[in-house]
N, C-alpha and C positions, 0 to 999 in steps of 0.2 A: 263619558263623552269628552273628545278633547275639544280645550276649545280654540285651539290653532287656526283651524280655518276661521275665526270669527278675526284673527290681530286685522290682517288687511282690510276688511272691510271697514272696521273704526277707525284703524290708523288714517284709511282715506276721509272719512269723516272731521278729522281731526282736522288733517289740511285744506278743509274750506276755510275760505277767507275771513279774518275776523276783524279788519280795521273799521268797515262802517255795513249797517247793515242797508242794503238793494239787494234788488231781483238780480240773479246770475244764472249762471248755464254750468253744464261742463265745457260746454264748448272755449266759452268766454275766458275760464281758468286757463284751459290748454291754452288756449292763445298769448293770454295775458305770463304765462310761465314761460313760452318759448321766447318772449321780448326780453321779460327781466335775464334768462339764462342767457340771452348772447349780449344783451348789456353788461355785465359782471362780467362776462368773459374778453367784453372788446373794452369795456373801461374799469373793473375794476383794480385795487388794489391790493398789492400782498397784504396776508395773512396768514399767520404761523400758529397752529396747533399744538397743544399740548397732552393729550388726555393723561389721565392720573388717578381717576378710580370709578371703580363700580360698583354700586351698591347694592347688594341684594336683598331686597324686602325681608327682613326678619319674619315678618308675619306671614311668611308663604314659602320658608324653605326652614327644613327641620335642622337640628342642630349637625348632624352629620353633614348633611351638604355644604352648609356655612362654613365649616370647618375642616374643607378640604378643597374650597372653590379660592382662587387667587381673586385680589378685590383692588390690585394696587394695579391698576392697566396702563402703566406708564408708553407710551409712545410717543409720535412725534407723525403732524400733518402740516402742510401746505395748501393752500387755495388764496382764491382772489373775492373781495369783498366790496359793497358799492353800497353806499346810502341813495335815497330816494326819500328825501323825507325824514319821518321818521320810522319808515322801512327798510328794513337792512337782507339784502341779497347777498347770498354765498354759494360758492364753487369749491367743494373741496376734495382731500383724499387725505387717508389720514391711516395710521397702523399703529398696532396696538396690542400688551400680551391681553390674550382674554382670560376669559374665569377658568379656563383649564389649563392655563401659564404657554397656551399655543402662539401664534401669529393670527391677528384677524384684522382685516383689511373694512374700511368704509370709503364710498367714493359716493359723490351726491351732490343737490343743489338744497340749501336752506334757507328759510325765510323767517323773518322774524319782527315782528311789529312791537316799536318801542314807546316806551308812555317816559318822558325827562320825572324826576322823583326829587330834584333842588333845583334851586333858583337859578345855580351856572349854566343849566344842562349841561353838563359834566358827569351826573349820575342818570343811570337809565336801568328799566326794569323789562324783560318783553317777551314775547308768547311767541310759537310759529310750529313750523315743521320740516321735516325736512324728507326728501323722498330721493332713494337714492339705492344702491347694493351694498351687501357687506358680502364677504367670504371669510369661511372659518372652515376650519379642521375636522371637526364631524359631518360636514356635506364635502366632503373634499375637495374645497375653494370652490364650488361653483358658486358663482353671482347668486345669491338670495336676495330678492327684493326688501328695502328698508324703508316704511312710511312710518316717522315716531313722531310725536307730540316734542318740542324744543321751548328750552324757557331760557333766560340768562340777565345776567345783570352785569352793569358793565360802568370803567369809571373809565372815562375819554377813551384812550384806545386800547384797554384791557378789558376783555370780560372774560366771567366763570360761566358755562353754558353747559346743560344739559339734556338728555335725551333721556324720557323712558321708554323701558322695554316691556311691551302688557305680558303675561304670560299664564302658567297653572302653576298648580303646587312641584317644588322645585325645579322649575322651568320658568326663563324669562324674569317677569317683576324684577328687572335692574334698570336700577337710576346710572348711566351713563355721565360720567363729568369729565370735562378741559377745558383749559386756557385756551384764548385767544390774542392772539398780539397783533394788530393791525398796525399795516404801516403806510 
């Protein structure tokens, strides 16, 4: 059995909210998503993308696969970014070779809830999601929906940030990495 149709289901699970625990809706999400996405987009700030590699789970793709899958996913994204706290909203788009040395495209909003980790707060650690499409070469660029799990760490306006990707045996289970340059 594949387990494909189960990624969307926990990926949506993933993006409930996790900065304080109350009673919520879906409704309340949606709402609350459609305010933070036109804030970021009417106030925030550039942001510059880097991505730079993908990791694939050694423990779920055989040596063959590893060893013929490209892992260095250099590209280059744009978006705008907006604190709220210690919550951090994103608007991005961003392109990238993928694991078969193609073009693949991501375009989305991301959210990410930050905990400061020294005394400047200057250093920051933090958790989120991001829900958004990608396009790639083996569905032939059509818009695939992308809800992942995002984590990153960040010193004042640089952070290393990542996405995983759930998957089966050689398929998916990649840690997606890039920079961010906030400005």
């Amino acid at each position: 059995m594949r387990l494909k149709k189960y990624i969307l289901p926990l990926a949506l699970l993933a993006a409930l909210p996790i900065t304080e625990a109350k009673a919520w809706s879906w409704g309340e999400w949606y709402e609350d998503l459609k305010i933070n996405v036109a804030d970021t987009w009417s106030c925030g700030r550039l942001d510059v993308y880097t991505p730079f590699y993908a990791w694939h789970n050694r423990l779920t793709y055989d040596k063959e696969h590893i060893n013929k899958y490209n892992e260095e996913a250099w590209g280059f994204g744009l978006g705008k970014g907006l604190w709220k706290g210690n919550e951090w909203h994103g608007l991005y788009a961003m392109a990238f070779k993928d694991s078969n040395f193609y073009l693949e495209t991501m375009i989305g909003y991301a959210y990410q809830y930050n905990w400061d980790i020294s005394e400047s707060g200057n250093w920051k650690v933090g958790a989120g999601y991001t829900i958004g499409v990608t396009q790639r070469h083996e569905y032939s660029y059509i818009p695939v929906p992308l809800p992942l799990p995002v984590a990153g760490l960040s010193y004042k306006n640089i952070s290393l940030q990542a996405a995983y990707v759930p998957g089966i045996k050689n398929d998916g289970n990649v840690l997606f990495t890039w920079l961010k340059f906030s400005f």
